[in-house]
KOLTOR-232397 format. One record per atom (N, C-alpha, C): residue number from 1; residue in one letter; atom name; x, y, z. Coordinates in steps of 0.2 Angstrom, whole numbers, plus 5000, padded with zeros to 4 digits. Each point is the difference from the previous one (the first is absolute). Example, Ala and Ser with C-alpha at 12.3 -4.5 7.8 and 13.67 -1.06 7.14 Angstrom:
<r n="1" res="A" atom="N" c1="5066" c2="4972" c3="5039"/>
<r n="1" res="A" atom="CA" c1="4996" c2="5006" c3="5000"/>
<r n="1" res="A" atom="C" c1="5004" c2="5006" c3="5000"/>
<r n="2" res="S" atom="N" c1="4998" c2="5005" c3="4996"/>
<r n="2" res="S" atom="CA" c1="5004" c2="5006" c3="5001"/>
<r n="2" res="S" atom="C" c1="4996" c2="5005" c3="5003"/>
***
This chain:
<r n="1" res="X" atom="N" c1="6092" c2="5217" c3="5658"/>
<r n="1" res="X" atom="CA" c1="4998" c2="5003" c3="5007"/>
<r n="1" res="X" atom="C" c1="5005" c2="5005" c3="5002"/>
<r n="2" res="X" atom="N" c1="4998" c2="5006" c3="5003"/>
<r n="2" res="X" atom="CA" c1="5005" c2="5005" c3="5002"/>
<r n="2" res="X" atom="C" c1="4995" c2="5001" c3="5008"/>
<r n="3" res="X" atom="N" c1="5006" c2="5000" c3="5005"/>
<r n="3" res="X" atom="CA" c1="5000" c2="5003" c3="5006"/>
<r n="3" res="X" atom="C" c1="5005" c2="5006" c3="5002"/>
<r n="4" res="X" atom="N" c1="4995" c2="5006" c3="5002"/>
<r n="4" res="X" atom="CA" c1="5004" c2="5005" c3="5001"/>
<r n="4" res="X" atom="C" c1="5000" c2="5001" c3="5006"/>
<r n="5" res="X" atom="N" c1="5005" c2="5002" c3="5007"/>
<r n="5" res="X" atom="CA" c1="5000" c2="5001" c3="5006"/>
<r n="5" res="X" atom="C" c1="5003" c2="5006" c3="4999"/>
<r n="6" res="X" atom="N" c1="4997" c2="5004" c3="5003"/>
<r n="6" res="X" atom="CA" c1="4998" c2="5008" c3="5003"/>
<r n="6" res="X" atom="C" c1="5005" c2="5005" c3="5006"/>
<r n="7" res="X" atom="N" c1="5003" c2="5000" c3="5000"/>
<r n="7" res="X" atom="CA" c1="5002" c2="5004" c3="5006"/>
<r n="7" res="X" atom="C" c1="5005" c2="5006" c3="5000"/>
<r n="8" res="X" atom="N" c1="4999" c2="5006" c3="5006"/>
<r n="8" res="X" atom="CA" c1="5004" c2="5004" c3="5002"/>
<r n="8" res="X" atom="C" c1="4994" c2="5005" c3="5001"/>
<r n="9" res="X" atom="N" c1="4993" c2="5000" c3="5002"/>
<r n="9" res="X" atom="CA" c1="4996" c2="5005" c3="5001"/>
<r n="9" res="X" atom="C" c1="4999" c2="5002" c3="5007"/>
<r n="10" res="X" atom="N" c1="4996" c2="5004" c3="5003"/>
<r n="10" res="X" atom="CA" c1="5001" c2="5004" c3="5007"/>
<r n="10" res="X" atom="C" c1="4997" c2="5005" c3="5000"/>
<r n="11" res="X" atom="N" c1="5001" c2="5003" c3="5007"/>
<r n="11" res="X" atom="CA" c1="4997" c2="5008" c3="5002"/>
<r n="11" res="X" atom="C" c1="5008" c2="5005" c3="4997"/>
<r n="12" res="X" atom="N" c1="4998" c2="5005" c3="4999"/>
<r n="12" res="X" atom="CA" c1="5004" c2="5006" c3="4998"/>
<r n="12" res="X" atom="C" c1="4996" c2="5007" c3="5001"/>
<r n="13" res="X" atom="N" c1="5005" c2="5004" c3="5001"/>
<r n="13" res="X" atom="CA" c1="5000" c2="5005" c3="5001"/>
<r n="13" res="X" atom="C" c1="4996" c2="5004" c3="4992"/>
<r n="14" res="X" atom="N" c1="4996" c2="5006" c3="4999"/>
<r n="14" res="X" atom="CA" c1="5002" c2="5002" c3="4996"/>
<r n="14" res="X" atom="C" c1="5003" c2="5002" c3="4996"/>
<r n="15" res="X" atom="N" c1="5003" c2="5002" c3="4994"/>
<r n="15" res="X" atom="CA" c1="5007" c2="5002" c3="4998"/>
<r n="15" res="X" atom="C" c1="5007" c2="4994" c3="5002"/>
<r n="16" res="X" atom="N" c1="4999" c2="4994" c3="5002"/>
<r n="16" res="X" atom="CA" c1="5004" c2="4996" c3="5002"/>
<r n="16" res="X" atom="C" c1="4999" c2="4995" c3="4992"/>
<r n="17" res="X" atom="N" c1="5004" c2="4995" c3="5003"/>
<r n="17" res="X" atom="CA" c1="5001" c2="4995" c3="4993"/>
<r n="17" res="X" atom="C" c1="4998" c2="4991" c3="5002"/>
<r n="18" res="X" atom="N" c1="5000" c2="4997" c3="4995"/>
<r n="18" res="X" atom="CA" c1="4998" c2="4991" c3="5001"/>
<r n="18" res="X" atom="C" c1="5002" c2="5000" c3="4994"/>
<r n="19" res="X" atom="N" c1="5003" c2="4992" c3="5001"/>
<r n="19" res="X" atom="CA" c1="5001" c2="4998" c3="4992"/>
<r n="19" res="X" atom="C" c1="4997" c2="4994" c3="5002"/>
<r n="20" res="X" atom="N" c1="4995" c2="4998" c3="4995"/>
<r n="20" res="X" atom="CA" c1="4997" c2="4992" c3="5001"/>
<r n="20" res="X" atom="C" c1="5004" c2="4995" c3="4993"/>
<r n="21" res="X" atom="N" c1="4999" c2="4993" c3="5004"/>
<r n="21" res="X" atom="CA" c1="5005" c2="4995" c3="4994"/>
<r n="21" res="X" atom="C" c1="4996" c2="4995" c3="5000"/>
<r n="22" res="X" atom="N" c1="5000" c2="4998" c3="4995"/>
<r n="22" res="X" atom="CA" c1="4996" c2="4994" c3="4996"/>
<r n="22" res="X" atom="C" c1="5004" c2="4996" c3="4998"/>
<r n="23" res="X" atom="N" c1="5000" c2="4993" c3="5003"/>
<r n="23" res="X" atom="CA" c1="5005" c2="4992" c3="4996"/>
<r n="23" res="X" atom="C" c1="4996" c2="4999" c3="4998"/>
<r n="24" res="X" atom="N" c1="4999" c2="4996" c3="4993"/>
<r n="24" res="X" atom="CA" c1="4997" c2="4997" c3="4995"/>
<r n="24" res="X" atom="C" c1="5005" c2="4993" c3="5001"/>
<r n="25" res="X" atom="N" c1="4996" c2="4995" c3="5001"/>
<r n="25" res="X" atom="CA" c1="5002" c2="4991" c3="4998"/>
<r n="25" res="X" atom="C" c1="4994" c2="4999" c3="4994"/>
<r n="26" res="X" atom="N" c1="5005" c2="5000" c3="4994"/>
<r n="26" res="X" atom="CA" c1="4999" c2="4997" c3="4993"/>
<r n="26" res="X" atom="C" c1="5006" c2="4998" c3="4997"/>
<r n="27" res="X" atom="N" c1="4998" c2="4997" c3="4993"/>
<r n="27" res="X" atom="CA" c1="5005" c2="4998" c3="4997"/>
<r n="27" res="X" atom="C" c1="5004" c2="5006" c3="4995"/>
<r n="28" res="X" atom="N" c1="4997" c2="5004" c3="5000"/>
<r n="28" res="X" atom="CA" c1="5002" c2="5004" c3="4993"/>
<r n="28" res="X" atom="C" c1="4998" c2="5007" c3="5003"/>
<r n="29" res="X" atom="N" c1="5003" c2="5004" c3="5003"/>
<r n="29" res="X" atom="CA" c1="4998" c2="5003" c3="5004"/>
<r n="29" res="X" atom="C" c1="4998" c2="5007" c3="4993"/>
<r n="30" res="X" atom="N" c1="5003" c2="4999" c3="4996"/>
<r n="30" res="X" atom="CA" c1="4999" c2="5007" c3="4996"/>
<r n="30" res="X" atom="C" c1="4994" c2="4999" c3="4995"/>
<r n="31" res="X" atom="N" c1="4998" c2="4993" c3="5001"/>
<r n="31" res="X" atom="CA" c1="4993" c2="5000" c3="4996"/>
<r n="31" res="X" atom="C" c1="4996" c2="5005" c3="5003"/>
<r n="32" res="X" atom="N" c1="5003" c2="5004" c3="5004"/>
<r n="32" res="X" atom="CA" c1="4992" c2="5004" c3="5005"/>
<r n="32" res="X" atom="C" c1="5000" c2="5006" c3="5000"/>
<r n="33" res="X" atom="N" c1="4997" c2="5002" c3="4998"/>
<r n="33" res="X" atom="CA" c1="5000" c2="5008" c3="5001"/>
<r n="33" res="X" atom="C" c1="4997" c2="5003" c3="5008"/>
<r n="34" res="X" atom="N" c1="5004" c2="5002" c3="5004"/>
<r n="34" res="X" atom="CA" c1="4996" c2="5001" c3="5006"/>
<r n="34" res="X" atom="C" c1="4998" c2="5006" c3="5004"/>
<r n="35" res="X" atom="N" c1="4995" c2="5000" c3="5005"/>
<r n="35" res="X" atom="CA" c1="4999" c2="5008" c3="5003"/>
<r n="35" res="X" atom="C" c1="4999" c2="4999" c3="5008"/>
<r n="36" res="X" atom="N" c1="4994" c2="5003" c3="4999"/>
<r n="36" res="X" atom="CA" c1="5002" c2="5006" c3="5006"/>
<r n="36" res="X" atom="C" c1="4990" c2="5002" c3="5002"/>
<r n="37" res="X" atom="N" c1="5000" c2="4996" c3="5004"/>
<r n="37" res="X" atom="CA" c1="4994" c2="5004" c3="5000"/>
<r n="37" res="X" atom="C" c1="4999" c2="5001" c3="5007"/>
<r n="38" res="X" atom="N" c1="4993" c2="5005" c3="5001"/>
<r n="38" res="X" atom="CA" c1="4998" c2="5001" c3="5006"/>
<r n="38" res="X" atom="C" c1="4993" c2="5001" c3="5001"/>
<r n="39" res="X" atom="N" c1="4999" c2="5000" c3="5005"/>
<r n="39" res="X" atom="CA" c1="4990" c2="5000" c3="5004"/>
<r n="39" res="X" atom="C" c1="5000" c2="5003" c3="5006"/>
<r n="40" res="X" atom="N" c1="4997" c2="5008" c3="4999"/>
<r n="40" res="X" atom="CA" c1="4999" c2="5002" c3="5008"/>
<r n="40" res="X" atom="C" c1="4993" c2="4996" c3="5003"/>
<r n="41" res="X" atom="N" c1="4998" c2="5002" c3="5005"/>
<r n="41" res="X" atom="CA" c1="4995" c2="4999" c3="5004"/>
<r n="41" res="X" atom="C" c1="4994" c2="5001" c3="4996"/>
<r n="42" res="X" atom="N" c1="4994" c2="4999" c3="4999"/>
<r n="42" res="X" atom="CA" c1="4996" c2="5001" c3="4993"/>
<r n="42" res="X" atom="C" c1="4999" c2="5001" c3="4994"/>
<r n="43" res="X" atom="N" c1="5006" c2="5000" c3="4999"/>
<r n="43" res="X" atom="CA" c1="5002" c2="4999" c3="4990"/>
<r n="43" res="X" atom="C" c1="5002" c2="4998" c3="4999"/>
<r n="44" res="X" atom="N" c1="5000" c2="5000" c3="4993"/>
<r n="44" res="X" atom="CA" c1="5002" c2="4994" c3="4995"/>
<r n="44" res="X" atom="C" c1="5009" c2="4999" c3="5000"/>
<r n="45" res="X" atom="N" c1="5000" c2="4993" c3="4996"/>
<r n="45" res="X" atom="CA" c1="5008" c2="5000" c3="5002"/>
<r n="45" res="X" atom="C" c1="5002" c2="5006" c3="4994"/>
<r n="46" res="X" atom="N" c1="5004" c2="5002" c3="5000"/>
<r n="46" res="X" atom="CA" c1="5004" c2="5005" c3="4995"/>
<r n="46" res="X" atom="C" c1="5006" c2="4999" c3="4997"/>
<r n="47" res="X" atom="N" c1="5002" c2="4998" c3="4994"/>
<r n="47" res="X" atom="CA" c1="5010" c2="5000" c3="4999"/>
<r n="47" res="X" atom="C" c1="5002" c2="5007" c3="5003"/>
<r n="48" res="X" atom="N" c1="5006" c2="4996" c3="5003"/>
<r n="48" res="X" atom="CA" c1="5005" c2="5008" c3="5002"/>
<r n="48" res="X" atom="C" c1="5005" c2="4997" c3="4994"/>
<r n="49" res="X" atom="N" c1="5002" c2="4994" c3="4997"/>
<r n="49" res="X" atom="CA" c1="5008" c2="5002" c3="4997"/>
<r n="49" res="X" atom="C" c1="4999" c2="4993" c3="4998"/>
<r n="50" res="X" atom="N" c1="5004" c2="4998" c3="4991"/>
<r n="50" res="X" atom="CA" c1="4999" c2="4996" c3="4999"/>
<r n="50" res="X" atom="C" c1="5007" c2="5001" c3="4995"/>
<r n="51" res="X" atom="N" c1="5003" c2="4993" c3="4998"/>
<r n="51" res="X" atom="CA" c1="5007" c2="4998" c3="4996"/>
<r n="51" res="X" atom="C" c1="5000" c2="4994" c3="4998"/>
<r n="52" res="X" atom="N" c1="5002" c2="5004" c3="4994"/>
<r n="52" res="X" atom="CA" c1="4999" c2="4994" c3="4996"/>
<r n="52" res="X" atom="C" c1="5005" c2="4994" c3="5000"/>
<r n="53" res="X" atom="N" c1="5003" c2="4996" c3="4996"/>
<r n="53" res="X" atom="CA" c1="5006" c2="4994" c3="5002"/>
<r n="53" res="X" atom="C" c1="5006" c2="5005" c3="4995"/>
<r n="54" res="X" atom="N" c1="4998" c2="5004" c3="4996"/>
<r n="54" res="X" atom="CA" c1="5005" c2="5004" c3="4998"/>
<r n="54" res="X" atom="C" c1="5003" c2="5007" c3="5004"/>
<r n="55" res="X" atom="N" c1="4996" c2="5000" c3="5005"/>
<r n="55" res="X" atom="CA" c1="5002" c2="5007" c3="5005"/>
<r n="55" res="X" atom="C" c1="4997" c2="5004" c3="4998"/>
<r n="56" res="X" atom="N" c1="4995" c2="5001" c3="4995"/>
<r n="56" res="X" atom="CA" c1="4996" c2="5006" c3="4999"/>
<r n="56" res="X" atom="C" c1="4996" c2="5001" c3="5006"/>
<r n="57" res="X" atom="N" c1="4997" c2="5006" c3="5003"/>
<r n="57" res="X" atom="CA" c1="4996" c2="5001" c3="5004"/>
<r n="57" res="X" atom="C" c1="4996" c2="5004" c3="4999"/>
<r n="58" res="X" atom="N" c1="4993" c2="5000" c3="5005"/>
<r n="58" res="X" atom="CA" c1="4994" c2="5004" c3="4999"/>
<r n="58" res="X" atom="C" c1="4998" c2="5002" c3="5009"/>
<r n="59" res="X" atom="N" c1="4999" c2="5007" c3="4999"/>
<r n="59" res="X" atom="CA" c1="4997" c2="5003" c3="5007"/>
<r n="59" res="X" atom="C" c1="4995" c2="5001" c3="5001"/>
<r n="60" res="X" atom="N" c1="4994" c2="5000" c3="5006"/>
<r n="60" res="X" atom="CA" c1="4994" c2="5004" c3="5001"/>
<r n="60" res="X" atom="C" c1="5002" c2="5006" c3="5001"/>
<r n="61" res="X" atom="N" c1="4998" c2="5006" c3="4996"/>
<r n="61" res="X" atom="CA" c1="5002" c2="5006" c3="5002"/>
<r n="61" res="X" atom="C" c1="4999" c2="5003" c3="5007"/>
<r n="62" res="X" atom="N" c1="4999" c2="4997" c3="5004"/>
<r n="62" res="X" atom="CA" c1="4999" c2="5001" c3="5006"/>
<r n="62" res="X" atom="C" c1="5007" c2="5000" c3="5004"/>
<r n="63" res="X" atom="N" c1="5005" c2="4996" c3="4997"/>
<r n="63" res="X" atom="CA" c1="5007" c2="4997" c3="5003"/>
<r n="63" res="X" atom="C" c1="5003" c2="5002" c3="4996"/>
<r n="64" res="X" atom="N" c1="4999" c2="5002" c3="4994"/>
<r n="64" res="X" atom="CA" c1="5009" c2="5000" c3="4996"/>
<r n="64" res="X" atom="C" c1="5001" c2="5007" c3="5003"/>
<r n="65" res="X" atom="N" c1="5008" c2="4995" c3="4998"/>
<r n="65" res="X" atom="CA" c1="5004" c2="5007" c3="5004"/>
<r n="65" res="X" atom="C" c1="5000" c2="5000" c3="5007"/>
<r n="66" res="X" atom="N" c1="4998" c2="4994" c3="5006"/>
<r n="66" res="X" atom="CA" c1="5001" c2="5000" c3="5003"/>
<r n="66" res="X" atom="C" c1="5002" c2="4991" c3="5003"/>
<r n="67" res="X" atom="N" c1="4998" c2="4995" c3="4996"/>
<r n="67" res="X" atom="CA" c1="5000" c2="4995" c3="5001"/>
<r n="67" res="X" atom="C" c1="5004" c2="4998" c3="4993"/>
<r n="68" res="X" atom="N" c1="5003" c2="4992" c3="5000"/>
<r n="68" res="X" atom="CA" c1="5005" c2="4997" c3="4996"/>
<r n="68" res="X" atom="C" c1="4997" c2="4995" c3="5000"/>
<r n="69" res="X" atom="N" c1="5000" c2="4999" c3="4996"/>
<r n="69" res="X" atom="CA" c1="4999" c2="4990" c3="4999"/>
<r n="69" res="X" atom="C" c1="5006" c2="4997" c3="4996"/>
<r n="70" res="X" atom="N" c1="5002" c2="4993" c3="5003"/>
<r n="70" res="X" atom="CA" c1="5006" c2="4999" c3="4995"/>
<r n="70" res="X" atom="C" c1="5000" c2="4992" c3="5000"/>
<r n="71" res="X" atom="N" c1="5004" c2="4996" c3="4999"/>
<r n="71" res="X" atom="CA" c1="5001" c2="4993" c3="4998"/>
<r n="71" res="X" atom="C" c1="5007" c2="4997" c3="4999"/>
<r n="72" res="X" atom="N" c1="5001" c2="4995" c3="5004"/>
<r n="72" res="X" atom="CA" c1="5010" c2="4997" c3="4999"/>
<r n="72" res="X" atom="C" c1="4993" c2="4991" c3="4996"/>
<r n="73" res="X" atom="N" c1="5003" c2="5002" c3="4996"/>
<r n="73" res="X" atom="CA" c1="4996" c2="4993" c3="4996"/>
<r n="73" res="X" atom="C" c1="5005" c2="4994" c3="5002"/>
<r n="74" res="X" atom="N" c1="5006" c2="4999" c3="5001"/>
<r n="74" res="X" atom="CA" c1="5002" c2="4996" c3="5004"/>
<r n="74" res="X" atom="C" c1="5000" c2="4999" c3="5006"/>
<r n="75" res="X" atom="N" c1="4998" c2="5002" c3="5005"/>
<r n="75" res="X" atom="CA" c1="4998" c2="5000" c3="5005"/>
<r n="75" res="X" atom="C" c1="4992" c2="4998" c3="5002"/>
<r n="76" res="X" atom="N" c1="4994" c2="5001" c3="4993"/>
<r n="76" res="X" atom="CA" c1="4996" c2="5001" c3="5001"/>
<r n="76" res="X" atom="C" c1="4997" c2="5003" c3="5007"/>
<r n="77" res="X" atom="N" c1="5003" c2="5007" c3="4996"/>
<r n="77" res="X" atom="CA" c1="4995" c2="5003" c3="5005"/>
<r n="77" res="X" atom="C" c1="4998" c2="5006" c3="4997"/>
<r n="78" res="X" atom="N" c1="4995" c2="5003" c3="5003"/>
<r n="78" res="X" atom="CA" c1="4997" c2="5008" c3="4998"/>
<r n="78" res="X" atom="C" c1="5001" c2="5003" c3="5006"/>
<r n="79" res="X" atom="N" c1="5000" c2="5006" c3="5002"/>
<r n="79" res="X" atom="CA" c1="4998" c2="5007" c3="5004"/>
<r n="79" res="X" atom="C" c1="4997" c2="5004" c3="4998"/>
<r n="80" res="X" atom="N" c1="4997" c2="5004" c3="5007"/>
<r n="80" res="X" atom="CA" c1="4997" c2="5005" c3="4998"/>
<r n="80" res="X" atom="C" c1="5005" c2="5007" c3="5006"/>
<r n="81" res="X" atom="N" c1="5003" c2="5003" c3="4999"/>
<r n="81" res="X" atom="CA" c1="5003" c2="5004" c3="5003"/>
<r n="81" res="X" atom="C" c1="4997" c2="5009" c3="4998"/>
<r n="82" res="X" atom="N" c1="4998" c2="4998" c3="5008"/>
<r n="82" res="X" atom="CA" c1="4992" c2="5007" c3="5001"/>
<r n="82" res="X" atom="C" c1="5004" c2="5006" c3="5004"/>
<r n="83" res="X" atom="N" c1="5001" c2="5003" c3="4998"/>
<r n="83" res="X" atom="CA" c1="5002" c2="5008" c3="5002"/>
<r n="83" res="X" atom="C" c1="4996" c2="5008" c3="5002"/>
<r n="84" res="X" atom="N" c1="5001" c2="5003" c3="5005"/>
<r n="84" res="X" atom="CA" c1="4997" c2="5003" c3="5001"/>
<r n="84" res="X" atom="C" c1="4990" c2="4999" c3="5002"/>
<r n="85" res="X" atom="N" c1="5000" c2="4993" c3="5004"/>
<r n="85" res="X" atom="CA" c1="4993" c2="5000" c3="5000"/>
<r n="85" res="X" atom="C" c1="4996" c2="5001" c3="5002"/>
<r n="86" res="X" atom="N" c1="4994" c2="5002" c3="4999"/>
<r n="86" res="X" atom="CA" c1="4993" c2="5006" c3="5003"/>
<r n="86" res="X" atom="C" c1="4995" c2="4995" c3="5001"/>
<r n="87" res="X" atom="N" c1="4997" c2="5003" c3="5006"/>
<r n="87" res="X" atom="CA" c1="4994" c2="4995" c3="5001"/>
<r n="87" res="X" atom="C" c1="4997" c2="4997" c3="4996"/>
<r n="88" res="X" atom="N" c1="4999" c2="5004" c3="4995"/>
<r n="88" res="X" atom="CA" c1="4993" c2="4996" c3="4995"/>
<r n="88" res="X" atom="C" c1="5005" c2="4995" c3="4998"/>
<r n="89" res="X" atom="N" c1="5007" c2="4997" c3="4999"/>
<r n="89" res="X" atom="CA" c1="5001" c2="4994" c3="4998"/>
<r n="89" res="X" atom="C" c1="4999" c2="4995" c3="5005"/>
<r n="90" res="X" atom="N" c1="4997" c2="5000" c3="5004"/>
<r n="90" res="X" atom="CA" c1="4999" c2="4995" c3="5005"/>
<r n="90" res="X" atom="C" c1="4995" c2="4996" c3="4998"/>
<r n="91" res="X" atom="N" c1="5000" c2="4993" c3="4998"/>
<r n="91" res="X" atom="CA" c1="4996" c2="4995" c3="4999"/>
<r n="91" res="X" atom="C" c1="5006" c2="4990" c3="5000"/>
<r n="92" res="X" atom="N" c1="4994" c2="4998" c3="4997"/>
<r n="92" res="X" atom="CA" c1="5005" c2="4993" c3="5001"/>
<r n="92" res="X" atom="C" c1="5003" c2="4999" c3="4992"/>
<r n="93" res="X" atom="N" c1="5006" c2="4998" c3="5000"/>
<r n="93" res="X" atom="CA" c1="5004" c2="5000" c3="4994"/>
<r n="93" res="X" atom="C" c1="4999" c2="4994" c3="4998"/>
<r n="94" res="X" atom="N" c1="5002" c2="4998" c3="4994"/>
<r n="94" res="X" atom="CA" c1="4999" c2="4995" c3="4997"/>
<r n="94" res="X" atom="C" c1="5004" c2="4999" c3="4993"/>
<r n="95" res="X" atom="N" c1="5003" c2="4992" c3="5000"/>
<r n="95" res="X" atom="CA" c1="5006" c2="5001" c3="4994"/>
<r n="95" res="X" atom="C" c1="4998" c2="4996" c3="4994"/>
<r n="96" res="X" atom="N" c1="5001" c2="5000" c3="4995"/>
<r n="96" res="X" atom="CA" c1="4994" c2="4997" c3="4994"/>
<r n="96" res="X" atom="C" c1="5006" c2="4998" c3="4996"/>
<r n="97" res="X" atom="N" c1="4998" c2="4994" c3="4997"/>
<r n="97" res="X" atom="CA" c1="5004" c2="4996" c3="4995"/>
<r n="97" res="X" atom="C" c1="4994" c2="5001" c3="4995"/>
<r n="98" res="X" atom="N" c1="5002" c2="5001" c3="4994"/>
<r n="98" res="X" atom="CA" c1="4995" c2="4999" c3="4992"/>
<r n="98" res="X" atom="C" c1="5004" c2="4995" c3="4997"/>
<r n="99" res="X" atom="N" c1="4999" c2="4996" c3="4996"/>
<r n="99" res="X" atom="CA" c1="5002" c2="4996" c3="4996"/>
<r n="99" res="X" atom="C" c1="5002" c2="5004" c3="4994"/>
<r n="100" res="X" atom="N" c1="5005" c2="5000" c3="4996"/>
<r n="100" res="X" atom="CA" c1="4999" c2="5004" c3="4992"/>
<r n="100" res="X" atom="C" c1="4997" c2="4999" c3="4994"/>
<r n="101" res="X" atom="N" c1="4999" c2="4992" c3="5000"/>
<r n="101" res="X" atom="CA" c1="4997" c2="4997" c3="4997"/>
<r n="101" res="X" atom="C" c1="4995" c2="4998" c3="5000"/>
<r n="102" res="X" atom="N" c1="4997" c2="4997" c3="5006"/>
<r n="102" res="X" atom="CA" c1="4992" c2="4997" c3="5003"/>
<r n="102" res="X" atom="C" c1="4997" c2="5007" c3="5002"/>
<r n="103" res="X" atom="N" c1="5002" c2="5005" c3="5003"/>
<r n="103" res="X" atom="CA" c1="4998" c2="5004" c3="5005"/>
<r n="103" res="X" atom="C" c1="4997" c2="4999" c3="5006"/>
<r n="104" res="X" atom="N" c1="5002" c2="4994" c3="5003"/>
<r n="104" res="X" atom="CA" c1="4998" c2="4997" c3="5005"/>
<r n="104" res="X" atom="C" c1="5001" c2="5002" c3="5004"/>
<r n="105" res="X" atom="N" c1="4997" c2="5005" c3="5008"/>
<r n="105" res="X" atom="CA" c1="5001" c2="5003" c3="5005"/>
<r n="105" res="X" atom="C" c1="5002" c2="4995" c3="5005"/>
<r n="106" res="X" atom="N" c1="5005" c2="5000" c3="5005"/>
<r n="106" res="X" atom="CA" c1="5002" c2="4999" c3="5004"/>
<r n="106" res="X" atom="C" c1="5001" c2="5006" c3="5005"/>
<r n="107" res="X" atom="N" c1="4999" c2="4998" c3="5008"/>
<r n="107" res="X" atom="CA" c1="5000" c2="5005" c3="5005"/>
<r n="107" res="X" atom="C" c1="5003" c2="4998" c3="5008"/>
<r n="108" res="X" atom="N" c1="5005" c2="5003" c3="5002"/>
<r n="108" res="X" atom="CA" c1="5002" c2="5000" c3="5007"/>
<r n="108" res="X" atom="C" c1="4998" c2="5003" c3="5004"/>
<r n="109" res="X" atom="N" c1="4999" c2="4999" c3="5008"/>
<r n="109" res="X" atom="CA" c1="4996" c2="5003" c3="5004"/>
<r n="109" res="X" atom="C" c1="5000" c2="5004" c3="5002"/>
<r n="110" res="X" atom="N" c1="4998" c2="5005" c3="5001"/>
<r n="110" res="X" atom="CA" c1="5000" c2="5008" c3="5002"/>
<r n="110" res="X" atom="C" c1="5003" c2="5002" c3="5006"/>
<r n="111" res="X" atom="N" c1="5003" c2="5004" c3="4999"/>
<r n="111" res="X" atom="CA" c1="5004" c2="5003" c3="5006"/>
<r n="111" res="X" atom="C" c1="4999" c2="5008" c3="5000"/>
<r n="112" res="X" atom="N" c1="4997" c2="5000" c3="5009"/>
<r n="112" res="X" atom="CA" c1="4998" c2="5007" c3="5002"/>
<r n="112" res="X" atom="C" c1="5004" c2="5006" c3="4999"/>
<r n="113" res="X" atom="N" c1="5000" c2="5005" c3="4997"/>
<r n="113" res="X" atom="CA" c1="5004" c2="5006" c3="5000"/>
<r n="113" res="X" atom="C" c1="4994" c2="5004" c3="5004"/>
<r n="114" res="X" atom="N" c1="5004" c2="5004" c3="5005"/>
<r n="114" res="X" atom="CA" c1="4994" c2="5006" c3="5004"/>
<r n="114" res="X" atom="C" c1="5008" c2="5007" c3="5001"/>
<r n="115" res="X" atom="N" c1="4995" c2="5003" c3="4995"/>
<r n="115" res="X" atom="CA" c1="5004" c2="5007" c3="5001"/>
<r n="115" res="X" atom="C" c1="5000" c2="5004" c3="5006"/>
<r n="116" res="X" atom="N" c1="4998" c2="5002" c3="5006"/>
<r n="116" res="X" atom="CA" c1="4999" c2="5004" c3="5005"/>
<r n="116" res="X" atom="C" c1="5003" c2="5001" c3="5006"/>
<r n="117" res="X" atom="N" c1="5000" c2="5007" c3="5001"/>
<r n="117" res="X" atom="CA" c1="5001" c2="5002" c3="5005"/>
<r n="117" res="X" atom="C" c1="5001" c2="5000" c3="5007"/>
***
């Protein structure tokens, strides 16, 4: 079992920044490859950024080049540090653990990001 707690999302200016942080309580923190998702108001959830337990990462091209994703494996934690953001990234964020071996999805609670003015 993995429980992932969520925080550092909010209102923001456009062109302002948020980093969101995700703790992981597991035993083996780097069994997981983990990401980064989100869901505006009527759509589906979408990945914004995902890392694997070797540090490789993967963007939605919507964000690269403006958003990071990163990982302190002894800490067990992940980030998402979001830069320069535009309305359209406003939806509820969400941190995801994968298993590497089960592929078992694991999920922490979403946290508002609202971009506006």
């Amino acid at each position: 079992q993995v429980q992932l707690v969520v925080s550092g999302g909010g209102l923001v200016q456009p062109g302002g920044s948020l980093r969101l942080s995700c703790a992981a309580s597991c035993r083996i923190f780097s069994f997981y490859n983990m990401g980064w998702y989100r869901q505006a108001t009527g759509k589906q959830r979408e990945l914004v950024a995902n890392i694997t337990s070797g540090s490789s990462t993967n963007y939605a091209e919507s964000v690269k080049g403006r958003f990071t994703i990163s990982r302190d494996n002894a800490k067990k934690m992940v980030y998402l540090q979001m830069n320069s953001l535009k309305p359209e990234d406003t939806a509820v964020y969400y941190c995801n653990a994968k298993h590497t071996v089960t592929g078992t999805d694991y999920w922490g609670q979403g946290t508002q990001v609202t971009v506006s003015s």
